[in-house]
Chimera marker file (.cmm) of the C-alpha trace (Angstrom):
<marker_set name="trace">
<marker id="1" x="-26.993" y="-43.193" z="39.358" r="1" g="1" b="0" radius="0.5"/>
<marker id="2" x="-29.763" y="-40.898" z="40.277" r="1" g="1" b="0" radius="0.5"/>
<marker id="3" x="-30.150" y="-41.112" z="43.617" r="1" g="1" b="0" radius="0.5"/>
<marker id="4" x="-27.312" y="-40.998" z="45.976" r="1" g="1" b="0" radius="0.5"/>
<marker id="5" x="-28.484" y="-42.668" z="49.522" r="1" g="1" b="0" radius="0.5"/>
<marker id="6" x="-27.382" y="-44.975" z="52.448" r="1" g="1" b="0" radius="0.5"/>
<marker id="7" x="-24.067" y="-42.779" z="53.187" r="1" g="1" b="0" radius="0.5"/>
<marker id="8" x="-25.925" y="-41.758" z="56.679" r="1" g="1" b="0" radius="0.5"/>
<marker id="9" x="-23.169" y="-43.400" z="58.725" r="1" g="1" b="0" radius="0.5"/>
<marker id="10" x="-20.892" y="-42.189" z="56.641" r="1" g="1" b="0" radius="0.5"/>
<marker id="11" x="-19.779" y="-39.084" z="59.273" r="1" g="1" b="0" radius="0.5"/>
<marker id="12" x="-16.212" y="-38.609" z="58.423" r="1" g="1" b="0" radius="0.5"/>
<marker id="13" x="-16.073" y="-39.075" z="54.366" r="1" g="1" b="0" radius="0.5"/>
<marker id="14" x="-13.988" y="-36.697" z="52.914" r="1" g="1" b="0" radius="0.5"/>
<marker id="15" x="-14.232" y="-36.980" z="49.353" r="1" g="1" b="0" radius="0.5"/>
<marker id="16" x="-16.801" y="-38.510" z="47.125" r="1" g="1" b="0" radius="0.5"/>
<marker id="17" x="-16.454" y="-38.841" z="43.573" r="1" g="1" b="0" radius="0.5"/>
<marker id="18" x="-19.483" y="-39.291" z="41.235" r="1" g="1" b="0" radius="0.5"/>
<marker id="19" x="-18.025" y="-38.300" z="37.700" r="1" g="1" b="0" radius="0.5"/>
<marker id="20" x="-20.141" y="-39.029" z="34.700" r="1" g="1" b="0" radius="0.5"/>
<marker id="21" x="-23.361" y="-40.539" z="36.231" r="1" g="1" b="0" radius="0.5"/>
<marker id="22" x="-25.643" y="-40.435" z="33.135" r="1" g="1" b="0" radius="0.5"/>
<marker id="23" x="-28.789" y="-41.463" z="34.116" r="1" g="1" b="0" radius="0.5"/>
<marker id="24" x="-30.509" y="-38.995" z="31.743" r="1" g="1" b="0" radius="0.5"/>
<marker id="25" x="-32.223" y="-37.382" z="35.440" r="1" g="1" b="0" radius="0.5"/>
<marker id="26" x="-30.384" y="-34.739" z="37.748" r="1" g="1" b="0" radius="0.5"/>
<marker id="27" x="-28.725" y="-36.555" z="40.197" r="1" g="1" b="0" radius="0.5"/>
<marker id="28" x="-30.215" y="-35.883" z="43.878" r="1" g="1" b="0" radius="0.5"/>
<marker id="29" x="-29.066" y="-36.841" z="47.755" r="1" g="1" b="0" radius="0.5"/>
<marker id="30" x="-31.303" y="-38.239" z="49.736" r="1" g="1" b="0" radius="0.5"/>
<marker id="31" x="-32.125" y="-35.966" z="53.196" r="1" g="1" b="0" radius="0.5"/>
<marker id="32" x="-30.106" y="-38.271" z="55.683" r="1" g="1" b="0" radius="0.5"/>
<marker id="33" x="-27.020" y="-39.204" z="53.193" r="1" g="1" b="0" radius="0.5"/>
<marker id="34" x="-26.777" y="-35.282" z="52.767" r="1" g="1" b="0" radius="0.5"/>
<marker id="35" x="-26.859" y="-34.613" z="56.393" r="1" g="1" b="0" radius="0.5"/>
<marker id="36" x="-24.497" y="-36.831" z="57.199" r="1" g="1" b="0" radius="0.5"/>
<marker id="37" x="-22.139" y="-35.240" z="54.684" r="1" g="1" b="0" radius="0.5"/>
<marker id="38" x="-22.359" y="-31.954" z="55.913" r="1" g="1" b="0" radius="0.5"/>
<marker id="39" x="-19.245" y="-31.235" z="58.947" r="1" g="1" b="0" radius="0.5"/>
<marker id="40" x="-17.189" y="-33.730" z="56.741" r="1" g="1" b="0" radius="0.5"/>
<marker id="41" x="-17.122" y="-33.751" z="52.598" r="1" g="1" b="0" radius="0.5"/>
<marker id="42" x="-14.178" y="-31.292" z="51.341" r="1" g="1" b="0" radius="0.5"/>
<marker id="43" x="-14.397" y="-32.703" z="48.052" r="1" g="1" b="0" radius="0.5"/>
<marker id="44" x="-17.181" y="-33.351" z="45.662" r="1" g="1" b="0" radius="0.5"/>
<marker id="45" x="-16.383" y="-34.537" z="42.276" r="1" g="1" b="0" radius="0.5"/>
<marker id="46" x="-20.311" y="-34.186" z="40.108" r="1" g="1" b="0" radius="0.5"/>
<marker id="47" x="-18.612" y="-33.336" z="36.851" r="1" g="1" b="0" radius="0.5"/>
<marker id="48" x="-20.025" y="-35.124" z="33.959" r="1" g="1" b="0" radius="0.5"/>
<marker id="49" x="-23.410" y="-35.208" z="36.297" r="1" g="1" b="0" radius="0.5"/>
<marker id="50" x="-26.808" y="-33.952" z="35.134" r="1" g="1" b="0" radius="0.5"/>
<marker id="51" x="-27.288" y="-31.415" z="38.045" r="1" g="1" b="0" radius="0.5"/>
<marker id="52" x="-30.402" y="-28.268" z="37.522" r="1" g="1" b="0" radius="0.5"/>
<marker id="53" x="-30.858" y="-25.515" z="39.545" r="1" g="1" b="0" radius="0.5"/>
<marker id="54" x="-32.805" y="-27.665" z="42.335" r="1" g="1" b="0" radius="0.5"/>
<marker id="55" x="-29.631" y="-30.209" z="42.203" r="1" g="1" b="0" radius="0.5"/>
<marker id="56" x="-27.627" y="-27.464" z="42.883" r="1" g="1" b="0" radius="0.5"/>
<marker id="57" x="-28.968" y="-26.620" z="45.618" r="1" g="1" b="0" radius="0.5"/>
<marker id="58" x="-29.323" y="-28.575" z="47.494" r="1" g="1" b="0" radius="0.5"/>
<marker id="59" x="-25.594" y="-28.601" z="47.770" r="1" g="1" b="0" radius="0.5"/>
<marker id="60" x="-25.492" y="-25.492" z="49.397" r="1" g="1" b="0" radius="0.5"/>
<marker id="61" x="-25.197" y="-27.004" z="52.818" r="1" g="1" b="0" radius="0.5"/>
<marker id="62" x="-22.171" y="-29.106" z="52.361" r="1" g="1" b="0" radius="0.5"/>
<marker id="63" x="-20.437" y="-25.816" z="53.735" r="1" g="1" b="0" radius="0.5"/>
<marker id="64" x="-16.998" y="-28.038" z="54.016" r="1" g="1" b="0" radius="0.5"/>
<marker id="65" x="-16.513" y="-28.147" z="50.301" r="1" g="1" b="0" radius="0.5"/>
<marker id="66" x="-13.265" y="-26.219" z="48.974" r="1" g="1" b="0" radius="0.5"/>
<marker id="67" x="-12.786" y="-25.506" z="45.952" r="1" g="1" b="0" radius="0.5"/>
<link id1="1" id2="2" r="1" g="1" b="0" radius="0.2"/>
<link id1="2" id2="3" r="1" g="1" b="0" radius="0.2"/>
<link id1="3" id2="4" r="1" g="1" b="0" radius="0.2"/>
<link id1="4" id2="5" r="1" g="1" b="0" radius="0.2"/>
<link id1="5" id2="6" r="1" g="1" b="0" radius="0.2"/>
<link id1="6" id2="7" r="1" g="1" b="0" radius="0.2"/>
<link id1="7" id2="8" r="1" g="1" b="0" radius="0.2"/>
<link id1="8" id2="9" r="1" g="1" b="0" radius="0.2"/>
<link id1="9" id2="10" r="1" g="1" b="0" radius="0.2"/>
<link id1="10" id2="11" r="1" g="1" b="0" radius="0.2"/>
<link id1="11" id2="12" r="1" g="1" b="0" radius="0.2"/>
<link id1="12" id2="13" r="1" g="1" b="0" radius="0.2"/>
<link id1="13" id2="14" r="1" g="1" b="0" radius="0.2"/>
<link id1="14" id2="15" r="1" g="1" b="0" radius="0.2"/>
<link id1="15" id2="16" r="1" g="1" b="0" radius="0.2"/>
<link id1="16" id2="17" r="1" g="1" b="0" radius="0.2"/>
<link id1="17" id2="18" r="1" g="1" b="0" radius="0.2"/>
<link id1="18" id2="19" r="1" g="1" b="0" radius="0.2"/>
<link id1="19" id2="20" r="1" g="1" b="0" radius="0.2"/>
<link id1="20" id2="21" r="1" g="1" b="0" radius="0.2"/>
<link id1="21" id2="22" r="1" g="1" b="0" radius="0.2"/>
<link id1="22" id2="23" r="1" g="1" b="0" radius="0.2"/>
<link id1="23" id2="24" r="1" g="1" b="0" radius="0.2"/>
<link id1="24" id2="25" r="1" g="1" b="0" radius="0.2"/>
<link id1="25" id2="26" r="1" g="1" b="0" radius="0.2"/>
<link id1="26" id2="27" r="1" g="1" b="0" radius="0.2"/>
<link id1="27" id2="28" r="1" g="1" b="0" radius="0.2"/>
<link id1="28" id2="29" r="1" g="1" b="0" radius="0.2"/>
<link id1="29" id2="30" r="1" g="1" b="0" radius="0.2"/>
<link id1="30" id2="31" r="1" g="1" b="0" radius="0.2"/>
<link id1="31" id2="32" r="1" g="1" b="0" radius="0.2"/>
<link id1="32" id2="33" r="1" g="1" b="0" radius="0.2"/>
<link id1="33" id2="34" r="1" g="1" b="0" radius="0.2"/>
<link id1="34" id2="35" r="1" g="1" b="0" radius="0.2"/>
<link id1="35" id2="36" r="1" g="1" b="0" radius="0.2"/>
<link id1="36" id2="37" r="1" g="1" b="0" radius="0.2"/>
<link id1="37" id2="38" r="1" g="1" b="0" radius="0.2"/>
<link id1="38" id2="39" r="1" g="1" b="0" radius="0.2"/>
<link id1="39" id2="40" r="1" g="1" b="0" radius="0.2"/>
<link id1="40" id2="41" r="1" g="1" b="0" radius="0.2"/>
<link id1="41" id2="42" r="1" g="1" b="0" radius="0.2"/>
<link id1="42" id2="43" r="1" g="1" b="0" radius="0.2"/>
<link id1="43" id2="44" r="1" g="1" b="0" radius="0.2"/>
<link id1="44" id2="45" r="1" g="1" b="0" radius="0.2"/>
<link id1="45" id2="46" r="1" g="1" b="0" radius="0.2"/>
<link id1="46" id2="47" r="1" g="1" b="0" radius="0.2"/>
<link id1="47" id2="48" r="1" g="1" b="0" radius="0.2"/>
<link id1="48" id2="49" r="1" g="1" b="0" radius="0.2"/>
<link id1="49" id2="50" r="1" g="1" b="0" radius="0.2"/>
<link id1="50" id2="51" r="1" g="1" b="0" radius="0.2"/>
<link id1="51" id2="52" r="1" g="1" b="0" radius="0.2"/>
<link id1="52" id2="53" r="1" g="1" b="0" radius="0.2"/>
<link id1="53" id2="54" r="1" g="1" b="0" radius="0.2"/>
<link id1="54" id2="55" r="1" g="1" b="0" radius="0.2"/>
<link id1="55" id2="56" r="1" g="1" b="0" radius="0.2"/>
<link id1="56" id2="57" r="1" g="1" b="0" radius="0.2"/>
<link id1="57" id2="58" r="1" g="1" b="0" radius="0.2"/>
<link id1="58" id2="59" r="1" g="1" b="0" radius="0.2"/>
<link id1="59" id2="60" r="1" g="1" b="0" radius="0.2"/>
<link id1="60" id2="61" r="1" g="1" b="0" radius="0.2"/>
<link id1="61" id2="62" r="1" g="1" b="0" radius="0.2"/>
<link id1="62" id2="63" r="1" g="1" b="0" radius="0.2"/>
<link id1="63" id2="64" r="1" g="1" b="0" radius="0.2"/>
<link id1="64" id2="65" r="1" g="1" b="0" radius="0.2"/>
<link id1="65" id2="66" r="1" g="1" b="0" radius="0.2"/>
<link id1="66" id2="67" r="1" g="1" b="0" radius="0.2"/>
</marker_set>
């Protein structure tokens, strides 16, 4: 997976789990999915993920998260 999307309805998801997506590309949100995600998503699971600095990033809004 490269390219997480279609989770804009997805409001009141807690936890999302994308271990080990290999698909050789940093793995990106799409705008609406990661807006969505924002007030809601205490857990993020991206081990195993190709994420760079930009990837990264753009995590920095999902304010929820603990660690």
């Amino acid at each position: 997976m490269r390219l997480v999307q279609g989770l804009e309805h997805a409001g009141a998801l807690e936890q999302l789990h994308l271990a080990n997506q290999r698909s050789g590309l940093p793995l990106r949100f799409e705008e609406g999915s990661l807006l969505a995600l924002m007030p809601c998503l205490t857990q993020l699971d991206v081990s195993g993920c190709s994420l760079d600095d930009d990837a990264a990033e753009q995590l920095v809004p999902l304010q929820a998260l603990s660690s």
